[in-house]
PDB file of N, CA, C, O and CB in Angstrom:
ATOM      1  N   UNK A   1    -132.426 217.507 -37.660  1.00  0.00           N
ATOM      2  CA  UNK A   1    -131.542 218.220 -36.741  1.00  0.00           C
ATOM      3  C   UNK A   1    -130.114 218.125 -37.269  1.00  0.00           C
ATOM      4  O   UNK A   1    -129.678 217.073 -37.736  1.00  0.00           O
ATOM      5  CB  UNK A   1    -131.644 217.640 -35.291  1.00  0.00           C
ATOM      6  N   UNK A   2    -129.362 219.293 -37.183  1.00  0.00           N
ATOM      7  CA  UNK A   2    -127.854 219.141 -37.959  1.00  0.00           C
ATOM      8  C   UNK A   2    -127.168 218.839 -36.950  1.00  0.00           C
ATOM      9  O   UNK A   2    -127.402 219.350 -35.855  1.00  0.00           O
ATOM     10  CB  UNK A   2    -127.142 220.415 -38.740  1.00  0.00           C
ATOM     11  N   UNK A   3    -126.286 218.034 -37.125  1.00  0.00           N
ATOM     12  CA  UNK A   3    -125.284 217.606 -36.109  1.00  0.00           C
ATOM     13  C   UNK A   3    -124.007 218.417 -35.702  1.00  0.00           C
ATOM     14  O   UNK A   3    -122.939 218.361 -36.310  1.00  0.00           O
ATOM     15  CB  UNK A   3    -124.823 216.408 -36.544  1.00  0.00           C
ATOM     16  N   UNK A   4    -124.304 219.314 -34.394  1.00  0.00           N
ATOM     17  CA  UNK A   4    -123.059 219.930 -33.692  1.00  0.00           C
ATOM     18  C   UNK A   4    -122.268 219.174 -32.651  1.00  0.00           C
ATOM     19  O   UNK A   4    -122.519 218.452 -31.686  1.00  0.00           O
ATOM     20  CB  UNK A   4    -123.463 221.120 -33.023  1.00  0.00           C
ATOM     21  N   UNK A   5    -121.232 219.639 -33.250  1.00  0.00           N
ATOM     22  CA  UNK A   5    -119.820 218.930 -32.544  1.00  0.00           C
ATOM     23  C   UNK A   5    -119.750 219.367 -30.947  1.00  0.00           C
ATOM     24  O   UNK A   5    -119.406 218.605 -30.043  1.00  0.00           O
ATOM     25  CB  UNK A   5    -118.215 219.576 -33.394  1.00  0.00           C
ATOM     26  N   UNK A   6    -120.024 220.318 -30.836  1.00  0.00           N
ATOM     27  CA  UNK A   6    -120.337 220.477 -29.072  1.00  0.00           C
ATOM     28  C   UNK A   6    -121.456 220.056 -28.310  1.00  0.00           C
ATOM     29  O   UNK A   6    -121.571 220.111 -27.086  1.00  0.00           O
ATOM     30  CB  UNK A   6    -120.413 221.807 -28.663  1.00  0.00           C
ATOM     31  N   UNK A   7    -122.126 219.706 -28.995  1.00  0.00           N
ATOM     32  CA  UNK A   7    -123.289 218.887 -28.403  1.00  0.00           C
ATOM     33  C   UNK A   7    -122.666 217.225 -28.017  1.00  0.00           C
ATOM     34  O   UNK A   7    -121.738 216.757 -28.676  1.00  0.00           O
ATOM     35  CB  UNK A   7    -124.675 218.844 -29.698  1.00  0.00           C
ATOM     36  N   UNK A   8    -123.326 216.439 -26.863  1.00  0.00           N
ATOM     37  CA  UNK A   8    -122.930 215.611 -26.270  1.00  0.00           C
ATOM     38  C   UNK A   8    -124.045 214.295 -26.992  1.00  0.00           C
ATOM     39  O   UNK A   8    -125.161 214.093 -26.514  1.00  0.00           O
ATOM     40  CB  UNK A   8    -122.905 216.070 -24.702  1.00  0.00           C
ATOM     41  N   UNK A   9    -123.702 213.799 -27.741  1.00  0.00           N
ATOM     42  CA  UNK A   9    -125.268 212.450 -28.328  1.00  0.00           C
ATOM     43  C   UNK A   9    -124.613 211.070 -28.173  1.00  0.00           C
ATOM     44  O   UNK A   9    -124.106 210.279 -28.968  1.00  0.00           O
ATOM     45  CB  UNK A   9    -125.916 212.512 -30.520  1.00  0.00           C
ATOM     46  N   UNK A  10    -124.844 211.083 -26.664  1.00  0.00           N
ATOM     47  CA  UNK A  10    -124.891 209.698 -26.085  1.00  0.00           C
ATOM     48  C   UNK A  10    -126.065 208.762 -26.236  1.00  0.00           C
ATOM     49  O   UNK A  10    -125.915 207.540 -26.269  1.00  0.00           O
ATOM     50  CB  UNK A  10    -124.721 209.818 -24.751  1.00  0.00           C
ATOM     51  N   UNK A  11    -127.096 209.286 -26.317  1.00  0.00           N
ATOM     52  CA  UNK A  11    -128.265 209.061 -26.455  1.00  0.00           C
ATOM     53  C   UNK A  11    -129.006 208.101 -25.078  1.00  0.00           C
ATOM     54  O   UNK A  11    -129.199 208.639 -23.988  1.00  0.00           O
ATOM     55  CB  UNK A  11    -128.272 208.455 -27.835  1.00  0.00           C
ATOM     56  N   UNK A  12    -129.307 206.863 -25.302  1.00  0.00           N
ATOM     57  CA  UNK A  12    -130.488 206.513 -23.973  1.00  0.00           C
ATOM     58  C   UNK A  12    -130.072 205.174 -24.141  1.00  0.00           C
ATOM     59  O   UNK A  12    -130.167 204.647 -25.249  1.00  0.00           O
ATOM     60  CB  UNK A  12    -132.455 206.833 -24.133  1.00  0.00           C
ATOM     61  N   UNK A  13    -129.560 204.481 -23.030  1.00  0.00           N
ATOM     62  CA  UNK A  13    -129.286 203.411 -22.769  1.00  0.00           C
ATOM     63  C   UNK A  13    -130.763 202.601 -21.879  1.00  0.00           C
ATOM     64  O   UNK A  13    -131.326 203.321 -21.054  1.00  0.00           O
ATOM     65  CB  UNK A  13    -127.901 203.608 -22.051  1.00  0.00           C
ATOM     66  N   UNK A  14    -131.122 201.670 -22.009  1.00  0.00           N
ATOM     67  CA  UNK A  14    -132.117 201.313 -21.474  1.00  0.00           C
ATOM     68  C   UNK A  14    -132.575 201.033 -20.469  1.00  0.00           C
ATOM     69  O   UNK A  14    -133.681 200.514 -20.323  1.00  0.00           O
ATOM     70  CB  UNK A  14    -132.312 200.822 -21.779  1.00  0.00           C
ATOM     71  N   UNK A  15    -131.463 201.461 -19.226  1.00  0.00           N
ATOM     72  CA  UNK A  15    -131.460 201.335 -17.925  1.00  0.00           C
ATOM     73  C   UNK A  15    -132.444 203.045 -17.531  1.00  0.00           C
ATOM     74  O   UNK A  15    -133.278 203.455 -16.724  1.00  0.00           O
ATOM     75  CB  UNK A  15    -129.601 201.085 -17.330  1.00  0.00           C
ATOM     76  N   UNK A  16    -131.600 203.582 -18.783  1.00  0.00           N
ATOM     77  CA  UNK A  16    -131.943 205.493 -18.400  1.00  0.00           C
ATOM     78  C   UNK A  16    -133.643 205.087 -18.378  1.00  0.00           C
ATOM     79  O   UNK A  16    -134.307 205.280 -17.360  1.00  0.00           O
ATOM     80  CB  UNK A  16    -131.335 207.173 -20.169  1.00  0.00           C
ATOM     81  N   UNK A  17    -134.312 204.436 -19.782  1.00  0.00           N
ATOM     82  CA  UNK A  17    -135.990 204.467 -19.950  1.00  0.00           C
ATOM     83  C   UNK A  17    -136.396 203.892 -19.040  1.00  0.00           C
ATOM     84  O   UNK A  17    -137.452 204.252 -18.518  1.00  0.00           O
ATOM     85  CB  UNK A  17    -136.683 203.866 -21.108  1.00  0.00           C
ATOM     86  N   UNK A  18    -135.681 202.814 -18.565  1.00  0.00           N
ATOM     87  CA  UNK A  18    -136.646 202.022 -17.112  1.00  0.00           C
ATOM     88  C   UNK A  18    -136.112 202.965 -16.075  1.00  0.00           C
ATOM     89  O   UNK A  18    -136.746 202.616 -15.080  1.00  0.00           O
ATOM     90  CB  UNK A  18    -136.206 200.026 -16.563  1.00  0.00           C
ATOM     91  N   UNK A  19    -135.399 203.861 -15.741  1.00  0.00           N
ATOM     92  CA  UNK A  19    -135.675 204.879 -14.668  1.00  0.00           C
ATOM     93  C   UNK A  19    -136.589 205.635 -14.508  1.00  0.00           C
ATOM     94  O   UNK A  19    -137.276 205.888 -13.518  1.00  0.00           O
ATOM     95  CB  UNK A  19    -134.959 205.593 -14.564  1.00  0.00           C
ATOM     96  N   UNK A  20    -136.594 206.246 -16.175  1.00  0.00           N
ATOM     97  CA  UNK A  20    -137.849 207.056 -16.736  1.00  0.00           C
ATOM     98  C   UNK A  20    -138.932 206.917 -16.456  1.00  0.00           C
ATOM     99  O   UNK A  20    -139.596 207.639 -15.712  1.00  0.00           O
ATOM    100  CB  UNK A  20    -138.063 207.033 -17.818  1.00  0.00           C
ATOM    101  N   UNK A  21    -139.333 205.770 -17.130  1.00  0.00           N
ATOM    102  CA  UNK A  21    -140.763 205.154 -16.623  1.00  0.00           C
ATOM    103  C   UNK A  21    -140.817 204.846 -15.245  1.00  0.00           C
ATOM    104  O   UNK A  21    -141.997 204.521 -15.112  1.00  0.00           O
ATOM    105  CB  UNK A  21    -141.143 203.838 -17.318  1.00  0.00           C
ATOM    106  N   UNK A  22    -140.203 204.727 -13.969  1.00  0.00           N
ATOM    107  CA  UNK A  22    -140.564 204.206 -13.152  1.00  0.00           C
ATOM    108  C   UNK A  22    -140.461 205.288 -12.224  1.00  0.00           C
ATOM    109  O   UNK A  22    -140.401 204.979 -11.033  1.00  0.00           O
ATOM    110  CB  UNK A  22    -140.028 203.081 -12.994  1.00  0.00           C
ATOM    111  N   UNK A  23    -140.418 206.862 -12.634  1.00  0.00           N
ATOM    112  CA  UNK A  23    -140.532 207.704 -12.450  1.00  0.00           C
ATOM    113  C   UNK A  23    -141.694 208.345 -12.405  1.00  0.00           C
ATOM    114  O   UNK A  23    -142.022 209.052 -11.453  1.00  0.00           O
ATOM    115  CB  UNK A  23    -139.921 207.957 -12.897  1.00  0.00           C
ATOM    116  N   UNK A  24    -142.513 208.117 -13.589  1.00  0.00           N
ATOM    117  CA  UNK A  24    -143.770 208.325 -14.291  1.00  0.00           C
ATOM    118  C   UNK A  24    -144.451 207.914 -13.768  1.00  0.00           C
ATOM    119  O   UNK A  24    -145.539 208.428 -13.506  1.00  0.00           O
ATOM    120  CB  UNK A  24    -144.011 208.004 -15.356  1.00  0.00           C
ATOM    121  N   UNK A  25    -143.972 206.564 -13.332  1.00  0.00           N
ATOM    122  CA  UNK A  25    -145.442 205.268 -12.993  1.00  0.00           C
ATOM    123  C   UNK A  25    -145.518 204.850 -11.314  1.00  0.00           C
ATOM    124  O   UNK A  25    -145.271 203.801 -10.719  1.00  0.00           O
ATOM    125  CB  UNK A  25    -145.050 203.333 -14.009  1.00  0.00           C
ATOM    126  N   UNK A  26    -146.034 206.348 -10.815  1.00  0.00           N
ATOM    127  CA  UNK A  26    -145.538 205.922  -9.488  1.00  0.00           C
ATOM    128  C   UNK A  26    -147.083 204.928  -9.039  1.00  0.00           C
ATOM    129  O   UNK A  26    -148.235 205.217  -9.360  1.00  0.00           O
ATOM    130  CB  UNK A  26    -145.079 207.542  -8.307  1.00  0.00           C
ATOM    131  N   UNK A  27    -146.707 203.946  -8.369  1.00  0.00           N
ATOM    132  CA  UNK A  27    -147.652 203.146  -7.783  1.00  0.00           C
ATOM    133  C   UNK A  27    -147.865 201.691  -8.434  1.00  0.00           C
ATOM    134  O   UNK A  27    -148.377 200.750  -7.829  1.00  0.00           O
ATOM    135  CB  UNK A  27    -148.874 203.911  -7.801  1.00  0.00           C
ATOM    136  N   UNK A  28    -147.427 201.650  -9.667  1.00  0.00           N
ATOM    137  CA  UNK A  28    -147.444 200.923 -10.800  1.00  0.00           C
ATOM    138  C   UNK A  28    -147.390 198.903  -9.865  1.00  0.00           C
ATOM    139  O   UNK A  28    -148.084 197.886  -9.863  1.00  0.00           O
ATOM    140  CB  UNK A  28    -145.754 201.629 -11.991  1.00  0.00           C
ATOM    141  N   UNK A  29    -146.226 199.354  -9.311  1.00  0.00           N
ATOM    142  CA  UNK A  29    -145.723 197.741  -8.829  1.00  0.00           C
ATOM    143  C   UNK A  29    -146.957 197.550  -7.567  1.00  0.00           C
ATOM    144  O   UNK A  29    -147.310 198.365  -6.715  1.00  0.00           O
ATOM    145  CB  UNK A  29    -143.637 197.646  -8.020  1.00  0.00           C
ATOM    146  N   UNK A  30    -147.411 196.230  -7.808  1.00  0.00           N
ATOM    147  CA  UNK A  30    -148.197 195.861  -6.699  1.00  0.00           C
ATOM    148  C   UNK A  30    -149.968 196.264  -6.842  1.00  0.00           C
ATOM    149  O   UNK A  30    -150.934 195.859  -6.195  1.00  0.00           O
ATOM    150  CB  UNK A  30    -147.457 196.643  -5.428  1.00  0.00           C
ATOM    151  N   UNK A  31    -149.873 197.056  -7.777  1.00  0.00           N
ATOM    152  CA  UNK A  31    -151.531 197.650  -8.264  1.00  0.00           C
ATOM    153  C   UNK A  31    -152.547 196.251  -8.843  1.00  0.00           C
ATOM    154  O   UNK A  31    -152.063 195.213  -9.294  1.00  0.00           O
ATOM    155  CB  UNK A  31    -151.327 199.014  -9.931  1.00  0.00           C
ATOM    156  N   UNK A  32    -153.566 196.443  -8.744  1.00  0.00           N
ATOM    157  CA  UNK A  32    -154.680 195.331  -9.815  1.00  0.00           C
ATOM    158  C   UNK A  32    -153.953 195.723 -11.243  1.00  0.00           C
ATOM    159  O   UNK A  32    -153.849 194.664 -11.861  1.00  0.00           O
ATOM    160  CB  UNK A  32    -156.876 195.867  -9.868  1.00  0.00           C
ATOM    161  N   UNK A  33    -153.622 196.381 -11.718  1.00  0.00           N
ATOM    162  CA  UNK A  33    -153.122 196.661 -12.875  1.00  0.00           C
ATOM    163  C   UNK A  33    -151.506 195.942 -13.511  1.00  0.00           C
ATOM    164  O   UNK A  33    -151.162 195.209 -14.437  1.00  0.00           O
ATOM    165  CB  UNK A  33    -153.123 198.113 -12.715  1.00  0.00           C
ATOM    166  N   UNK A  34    -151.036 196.472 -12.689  1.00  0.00           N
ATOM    167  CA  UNK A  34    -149.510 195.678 -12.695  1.00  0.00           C
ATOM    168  C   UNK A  34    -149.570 194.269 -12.245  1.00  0.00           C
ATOM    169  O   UNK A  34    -148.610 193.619 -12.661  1.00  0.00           O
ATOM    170  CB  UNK A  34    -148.398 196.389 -11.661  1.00  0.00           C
ATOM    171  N   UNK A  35    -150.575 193.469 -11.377  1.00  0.00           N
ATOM    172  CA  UNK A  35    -150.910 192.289 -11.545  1.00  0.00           C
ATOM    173  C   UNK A  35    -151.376 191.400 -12.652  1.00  0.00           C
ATOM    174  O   UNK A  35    -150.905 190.385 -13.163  1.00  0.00           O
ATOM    175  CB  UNK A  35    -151.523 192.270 -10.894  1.00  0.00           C
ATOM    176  N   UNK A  36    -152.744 192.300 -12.913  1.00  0.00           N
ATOM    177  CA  UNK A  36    -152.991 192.008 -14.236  1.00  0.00           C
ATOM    178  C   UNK A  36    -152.004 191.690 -15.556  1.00  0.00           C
ATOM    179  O   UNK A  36    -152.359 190.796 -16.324  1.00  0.00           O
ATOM    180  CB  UNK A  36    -153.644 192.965 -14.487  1.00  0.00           C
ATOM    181  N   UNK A  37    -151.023 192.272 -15.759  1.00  0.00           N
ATOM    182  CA  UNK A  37    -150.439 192.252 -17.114  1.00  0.00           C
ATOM    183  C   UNK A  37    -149.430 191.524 -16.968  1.00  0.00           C
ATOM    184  O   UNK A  37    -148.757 191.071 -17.894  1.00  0.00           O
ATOM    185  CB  UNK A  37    -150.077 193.480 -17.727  1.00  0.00           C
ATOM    186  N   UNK A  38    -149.168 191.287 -15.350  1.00  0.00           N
ATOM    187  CA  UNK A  38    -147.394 190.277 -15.369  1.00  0.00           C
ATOM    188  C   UNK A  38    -148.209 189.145 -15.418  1.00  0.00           C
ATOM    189  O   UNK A  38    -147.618 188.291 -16.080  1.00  0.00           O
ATOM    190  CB  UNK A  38    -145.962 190.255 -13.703  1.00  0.00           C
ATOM    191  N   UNK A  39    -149.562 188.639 -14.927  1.00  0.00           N
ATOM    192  CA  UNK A  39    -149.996 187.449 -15.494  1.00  0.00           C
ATOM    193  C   UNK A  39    -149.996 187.191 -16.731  1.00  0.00           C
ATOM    194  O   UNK A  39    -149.842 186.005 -17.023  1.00  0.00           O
ATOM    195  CB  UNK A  39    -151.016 187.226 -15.212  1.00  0.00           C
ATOM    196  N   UNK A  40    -150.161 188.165 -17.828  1.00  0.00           N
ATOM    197  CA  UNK A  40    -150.861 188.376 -19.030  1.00  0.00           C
ATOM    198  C   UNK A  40    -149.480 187.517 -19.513  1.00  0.00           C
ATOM    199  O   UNK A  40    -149.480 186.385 -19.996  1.00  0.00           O
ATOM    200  CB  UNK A  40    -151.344 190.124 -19.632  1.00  0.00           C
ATOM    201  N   UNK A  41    -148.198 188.456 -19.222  1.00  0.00           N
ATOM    202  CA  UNK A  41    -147.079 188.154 -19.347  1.00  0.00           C
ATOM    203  C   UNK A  41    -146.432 186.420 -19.033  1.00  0.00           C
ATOM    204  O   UNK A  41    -146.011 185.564 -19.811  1.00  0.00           O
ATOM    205  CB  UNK A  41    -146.612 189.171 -18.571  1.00  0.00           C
ATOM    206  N   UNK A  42    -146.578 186.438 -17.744  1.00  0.00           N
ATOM    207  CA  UNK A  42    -146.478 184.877 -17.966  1.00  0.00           C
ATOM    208  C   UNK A  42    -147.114 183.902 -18.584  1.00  0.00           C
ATOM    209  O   UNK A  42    -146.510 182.853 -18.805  1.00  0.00           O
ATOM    210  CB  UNK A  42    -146.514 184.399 -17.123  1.00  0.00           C
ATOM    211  N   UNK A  43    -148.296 184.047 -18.933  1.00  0.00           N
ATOM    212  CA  UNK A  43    -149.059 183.698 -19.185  1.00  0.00           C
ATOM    213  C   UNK A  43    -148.504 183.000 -20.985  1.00  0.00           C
ATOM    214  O   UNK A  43    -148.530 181.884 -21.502  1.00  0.00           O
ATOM    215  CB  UNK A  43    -150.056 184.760 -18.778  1.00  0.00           C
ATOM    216  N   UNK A  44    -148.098 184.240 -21.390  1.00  0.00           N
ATOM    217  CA  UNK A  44    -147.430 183.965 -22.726  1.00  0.00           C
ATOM    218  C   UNK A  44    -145.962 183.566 -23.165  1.00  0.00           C
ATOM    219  O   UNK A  44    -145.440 183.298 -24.247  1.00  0.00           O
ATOM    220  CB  UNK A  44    -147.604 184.996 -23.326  1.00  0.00           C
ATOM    221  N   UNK A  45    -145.516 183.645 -21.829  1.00  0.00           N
ATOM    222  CA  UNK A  45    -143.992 183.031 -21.413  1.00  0.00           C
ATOM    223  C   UNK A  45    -144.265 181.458 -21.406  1.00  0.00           C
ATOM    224  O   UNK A  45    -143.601 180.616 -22.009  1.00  0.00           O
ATOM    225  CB  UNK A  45    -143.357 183.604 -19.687  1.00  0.00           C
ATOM    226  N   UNK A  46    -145.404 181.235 -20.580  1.00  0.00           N
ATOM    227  CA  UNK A  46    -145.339 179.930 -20.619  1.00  0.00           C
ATOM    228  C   UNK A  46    -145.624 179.109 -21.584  1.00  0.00           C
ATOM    229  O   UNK A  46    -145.188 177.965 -21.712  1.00  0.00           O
ATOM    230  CB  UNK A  46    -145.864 179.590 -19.872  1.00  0.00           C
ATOM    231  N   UNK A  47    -146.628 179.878 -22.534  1.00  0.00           N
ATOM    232  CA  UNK A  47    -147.220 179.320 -23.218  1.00  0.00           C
ATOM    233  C   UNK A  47    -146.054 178.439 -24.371  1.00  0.00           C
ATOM    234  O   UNK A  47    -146.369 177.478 -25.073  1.00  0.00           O
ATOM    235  CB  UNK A  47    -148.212 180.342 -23.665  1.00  0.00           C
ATOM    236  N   UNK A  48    -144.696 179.086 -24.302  1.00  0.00           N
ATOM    237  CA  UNK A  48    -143.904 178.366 -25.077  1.00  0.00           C
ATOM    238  C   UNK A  48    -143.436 176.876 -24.703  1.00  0.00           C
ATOM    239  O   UNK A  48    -142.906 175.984 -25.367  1.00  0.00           O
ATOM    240  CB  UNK A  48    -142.876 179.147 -25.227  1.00  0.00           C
ATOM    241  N   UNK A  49    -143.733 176.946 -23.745  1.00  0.00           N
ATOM    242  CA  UNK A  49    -143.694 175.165 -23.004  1.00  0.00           C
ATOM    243  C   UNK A  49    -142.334 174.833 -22.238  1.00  0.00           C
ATOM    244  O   UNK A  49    -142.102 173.824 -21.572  1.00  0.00           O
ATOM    245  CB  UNK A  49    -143.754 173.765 -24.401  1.00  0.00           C
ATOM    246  N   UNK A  50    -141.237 176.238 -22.559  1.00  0.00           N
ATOM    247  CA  UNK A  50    -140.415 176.011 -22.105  1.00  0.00           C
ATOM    248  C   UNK A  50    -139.682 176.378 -20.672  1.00  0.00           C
ATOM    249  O   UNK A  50    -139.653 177.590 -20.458  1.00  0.00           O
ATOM    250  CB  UNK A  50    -140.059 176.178 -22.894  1.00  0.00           C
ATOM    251  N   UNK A  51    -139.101 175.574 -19.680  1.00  0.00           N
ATOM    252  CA  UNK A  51    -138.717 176.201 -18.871  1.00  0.00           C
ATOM    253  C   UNK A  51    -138.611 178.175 -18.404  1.00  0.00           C
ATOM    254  O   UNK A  51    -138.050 179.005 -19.120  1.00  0.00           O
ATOM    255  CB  UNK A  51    -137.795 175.544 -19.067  1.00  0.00           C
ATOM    256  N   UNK A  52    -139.017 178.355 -17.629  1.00  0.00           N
ATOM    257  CA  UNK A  52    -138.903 180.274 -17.896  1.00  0.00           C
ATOM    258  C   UNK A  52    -138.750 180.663 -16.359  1.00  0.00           C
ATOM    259  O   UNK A  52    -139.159 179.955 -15.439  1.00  0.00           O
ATOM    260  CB  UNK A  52    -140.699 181.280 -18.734  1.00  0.00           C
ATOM    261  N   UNK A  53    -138.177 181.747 -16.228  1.00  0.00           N
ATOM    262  CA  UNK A  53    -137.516 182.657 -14.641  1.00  0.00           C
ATOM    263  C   UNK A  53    -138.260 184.031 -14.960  1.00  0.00           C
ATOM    264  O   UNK A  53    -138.638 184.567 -16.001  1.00  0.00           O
ATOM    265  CB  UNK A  53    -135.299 182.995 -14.491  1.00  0.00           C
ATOM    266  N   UNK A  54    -138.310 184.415 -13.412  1.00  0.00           N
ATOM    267  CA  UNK A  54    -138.953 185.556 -13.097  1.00  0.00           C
ATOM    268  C   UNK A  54    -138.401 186.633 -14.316  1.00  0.00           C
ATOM    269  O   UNK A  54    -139.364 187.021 -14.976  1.00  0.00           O
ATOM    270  CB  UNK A  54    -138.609 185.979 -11.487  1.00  0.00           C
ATOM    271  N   UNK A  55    -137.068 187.229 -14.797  1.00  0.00           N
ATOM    272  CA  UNK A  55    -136.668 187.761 -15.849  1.00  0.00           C
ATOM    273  C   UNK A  55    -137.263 187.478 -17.207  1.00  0.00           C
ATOM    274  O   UNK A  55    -137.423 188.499 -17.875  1.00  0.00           O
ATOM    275  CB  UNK A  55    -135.526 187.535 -15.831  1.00  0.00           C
ATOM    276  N   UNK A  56    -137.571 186.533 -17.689  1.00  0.00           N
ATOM    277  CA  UNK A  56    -138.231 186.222 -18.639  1.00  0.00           C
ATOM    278  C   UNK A  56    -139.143 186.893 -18.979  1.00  0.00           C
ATOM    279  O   UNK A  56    -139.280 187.451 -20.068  1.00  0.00           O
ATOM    280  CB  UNK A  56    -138.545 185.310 -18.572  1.00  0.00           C
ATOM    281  N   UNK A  57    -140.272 186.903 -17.540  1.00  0.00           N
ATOM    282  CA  UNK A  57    -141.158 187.388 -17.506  1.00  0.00           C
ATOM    283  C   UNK A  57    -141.688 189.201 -17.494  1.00  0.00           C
ATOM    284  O   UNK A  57    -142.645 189.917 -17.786  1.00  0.00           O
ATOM    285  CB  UNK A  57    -141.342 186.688 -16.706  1.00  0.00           C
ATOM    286  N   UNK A  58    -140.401 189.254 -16.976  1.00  0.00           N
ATOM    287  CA  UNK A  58    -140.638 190.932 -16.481  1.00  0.00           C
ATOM    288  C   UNK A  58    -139.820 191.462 -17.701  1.00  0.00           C
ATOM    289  O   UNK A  58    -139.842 192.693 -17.733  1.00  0.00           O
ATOM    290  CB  UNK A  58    -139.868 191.531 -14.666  1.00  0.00           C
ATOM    291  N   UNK A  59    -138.857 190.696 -19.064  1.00  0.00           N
ATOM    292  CA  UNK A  59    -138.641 191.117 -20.237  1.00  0.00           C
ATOM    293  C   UNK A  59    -139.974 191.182 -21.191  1.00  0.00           C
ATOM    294  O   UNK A  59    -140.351 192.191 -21.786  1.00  0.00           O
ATOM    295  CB  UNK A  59    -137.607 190.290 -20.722  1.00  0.00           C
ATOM    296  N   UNK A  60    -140.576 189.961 -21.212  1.00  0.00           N
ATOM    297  CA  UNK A  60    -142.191 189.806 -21.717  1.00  0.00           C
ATOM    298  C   UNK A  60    -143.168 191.392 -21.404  1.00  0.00           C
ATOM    299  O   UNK A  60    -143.594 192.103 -22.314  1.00  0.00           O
ATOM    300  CB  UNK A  60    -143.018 188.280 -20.592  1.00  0.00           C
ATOM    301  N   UNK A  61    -143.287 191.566 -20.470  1.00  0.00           N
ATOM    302  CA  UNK A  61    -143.854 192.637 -19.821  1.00  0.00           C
ATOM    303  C   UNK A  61    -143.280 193.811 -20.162  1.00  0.00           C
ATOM    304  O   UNK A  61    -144.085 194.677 -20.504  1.00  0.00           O
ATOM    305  CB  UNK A  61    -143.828 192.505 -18.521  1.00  0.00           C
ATOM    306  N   UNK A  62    -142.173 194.100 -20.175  1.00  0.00           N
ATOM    307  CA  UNK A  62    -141.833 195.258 -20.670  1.00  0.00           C
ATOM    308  C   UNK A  62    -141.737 195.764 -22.518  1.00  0.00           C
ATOM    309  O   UNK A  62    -141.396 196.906 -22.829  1.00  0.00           O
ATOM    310  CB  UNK A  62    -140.592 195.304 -19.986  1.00  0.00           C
TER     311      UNK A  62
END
């Protein structure tokens, strides 16, 4: 793609993709599914032995 000067290329900050997706994924939070994988997720958070917070986890997961 050639680059025009009137065009705006801010591009996608990562707040924009987790809007995105949570757009997409309606039902997602609270499903057997979305249970499933935030265990999966802690699961491998913990496994480092080290202290870990709900964020940790939901970075793991994503």
């Amino acid at each position: 793609m050639q680059y025009e000067k009137g065009y705006d290329y801010t591009g996608f900050a990562d707040r924009h993709l987790l809007d995105i997706a949570a757009g997409e994924t309606p039902g997602w939070t609270g499903s057997i599914y979305s249970d499933y994988f935030r265990d999966l997720a802690e699961r491998k958070v913990a496994a480092s032995g080290r202290p870990y917070t709900k964020a940790d986890v939901e970075r793991q997961l994503q």
